[in-house]
C-alpha positions in Angstrom: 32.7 -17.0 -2.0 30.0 -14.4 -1.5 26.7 -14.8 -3.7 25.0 -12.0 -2.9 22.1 -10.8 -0.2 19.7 -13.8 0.7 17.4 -11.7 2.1 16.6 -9.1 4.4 15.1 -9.1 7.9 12.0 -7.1 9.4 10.9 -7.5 13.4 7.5 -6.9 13.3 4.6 -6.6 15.5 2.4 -8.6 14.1 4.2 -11.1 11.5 1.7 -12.8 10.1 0.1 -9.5 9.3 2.6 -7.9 7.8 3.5 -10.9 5.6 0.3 -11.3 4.5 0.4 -7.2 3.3 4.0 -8.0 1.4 1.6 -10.8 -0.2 -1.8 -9.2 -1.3 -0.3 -5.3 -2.0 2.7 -6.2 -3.2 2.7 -9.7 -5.1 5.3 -11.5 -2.8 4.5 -15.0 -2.0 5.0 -17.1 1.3 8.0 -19.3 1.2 8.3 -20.8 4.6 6.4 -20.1 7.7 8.3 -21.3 11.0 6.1 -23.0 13.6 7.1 -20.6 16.3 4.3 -18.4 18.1 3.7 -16.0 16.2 5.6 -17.2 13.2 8.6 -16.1 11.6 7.9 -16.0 7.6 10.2 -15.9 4.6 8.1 -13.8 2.1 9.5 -13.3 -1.8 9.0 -10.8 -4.5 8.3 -12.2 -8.1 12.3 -11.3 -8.6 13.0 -14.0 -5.8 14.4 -11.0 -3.9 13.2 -12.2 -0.2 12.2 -10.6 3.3 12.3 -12.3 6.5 9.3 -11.1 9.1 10.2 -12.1 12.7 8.6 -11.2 15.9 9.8 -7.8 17.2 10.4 -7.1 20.7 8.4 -5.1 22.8 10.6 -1.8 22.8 9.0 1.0 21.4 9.8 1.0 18.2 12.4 4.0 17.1 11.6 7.5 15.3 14.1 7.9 12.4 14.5 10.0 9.4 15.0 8.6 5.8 18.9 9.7 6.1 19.9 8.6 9.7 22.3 6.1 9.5 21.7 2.9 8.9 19.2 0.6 6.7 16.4 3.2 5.6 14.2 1.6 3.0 13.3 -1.4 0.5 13.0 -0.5 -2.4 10.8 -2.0 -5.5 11.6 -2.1 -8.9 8.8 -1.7 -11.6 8.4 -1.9 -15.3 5.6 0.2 -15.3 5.4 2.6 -13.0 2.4 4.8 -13.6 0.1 0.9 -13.4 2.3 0.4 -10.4 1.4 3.3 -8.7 -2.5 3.4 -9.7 -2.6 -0.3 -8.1 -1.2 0.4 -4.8 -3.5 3.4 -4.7 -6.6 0.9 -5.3 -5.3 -1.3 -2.6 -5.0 2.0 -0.3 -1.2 2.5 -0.1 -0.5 5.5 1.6 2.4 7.5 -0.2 4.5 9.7 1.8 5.1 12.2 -1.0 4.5 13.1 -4.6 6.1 10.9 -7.7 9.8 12.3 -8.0 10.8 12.7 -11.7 14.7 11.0 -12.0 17.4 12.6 -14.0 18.1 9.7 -15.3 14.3 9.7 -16.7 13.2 7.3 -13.9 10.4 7.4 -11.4 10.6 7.2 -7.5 7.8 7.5 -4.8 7.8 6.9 -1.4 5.0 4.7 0.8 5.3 2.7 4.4 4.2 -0.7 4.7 1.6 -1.2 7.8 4.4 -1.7 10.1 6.0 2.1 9.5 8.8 0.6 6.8 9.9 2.6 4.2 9.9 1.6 0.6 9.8 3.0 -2.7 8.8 2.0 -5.9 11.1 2.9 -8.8 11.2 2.6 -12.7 14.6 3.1 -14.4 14.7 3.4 -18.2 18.3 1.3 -17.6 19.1 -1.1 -15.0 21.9 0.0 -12.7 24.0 -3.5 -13.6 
């Protein structure tokens, strides 16, 4: 039967790069690093949730909007958002817009990783499940 998502791929330019920025901004850790040129890497969150960084191809990568279809961002979970958001700003996250108050009473805010991803941070006073 189904368990759930393992993990979620990124192609990126530079792997190493980019798994080492999961690592230092966003606390992930290295899990396994393949011995392929350049390396593939299974990086995971302090959840366990996990990304997998492989080598892109050398197509130009593809302008999107955050609602075109298809997968549009990753999204991290925080307890406390406002120390969150002050320590990404330390480490020089750029954010792509202001905080968003939820309805729900909830925080979201938008940022790229070095690579152009989209993710958010986002606090909810009750989890979803």
């Amino acid at each position: 039967m189904i368990k759930g998502i393992e993990h979620i791929g990124i192609a990126a330019r530079d792997t190493t790069a980019l798994a080492e920025w999961y690592c230092e901004t966003l606390g992930f850790r290295i899990v396994s690093q393949s011995d392929d040129t350049p390396p593939s890497y299974f990086v995971a969150a302090p959840n366990d949730a996990m990304l997998e960084i492989i080598s892109a191809s050398q197509a130009p990568r593809a302008d999107h909007e955050p609602r075109d279809a298809g997968i549009r961002h990753i999204c991290i979970g925080v307890d406390d958002f406002d120390a969150a958001l002050a320590e990404l700003e330390k480490k020089g996250v750029t954010f792509t817009g202001g905080v968003i108050d939820l309805p729900s009473g909830g925080k979201v805010v938008f940022f790229t990783d070095p690579e152009g991803n989209l993710l958010h941070l986002i606090s909810r006073p009750e989890p979803l499940v």
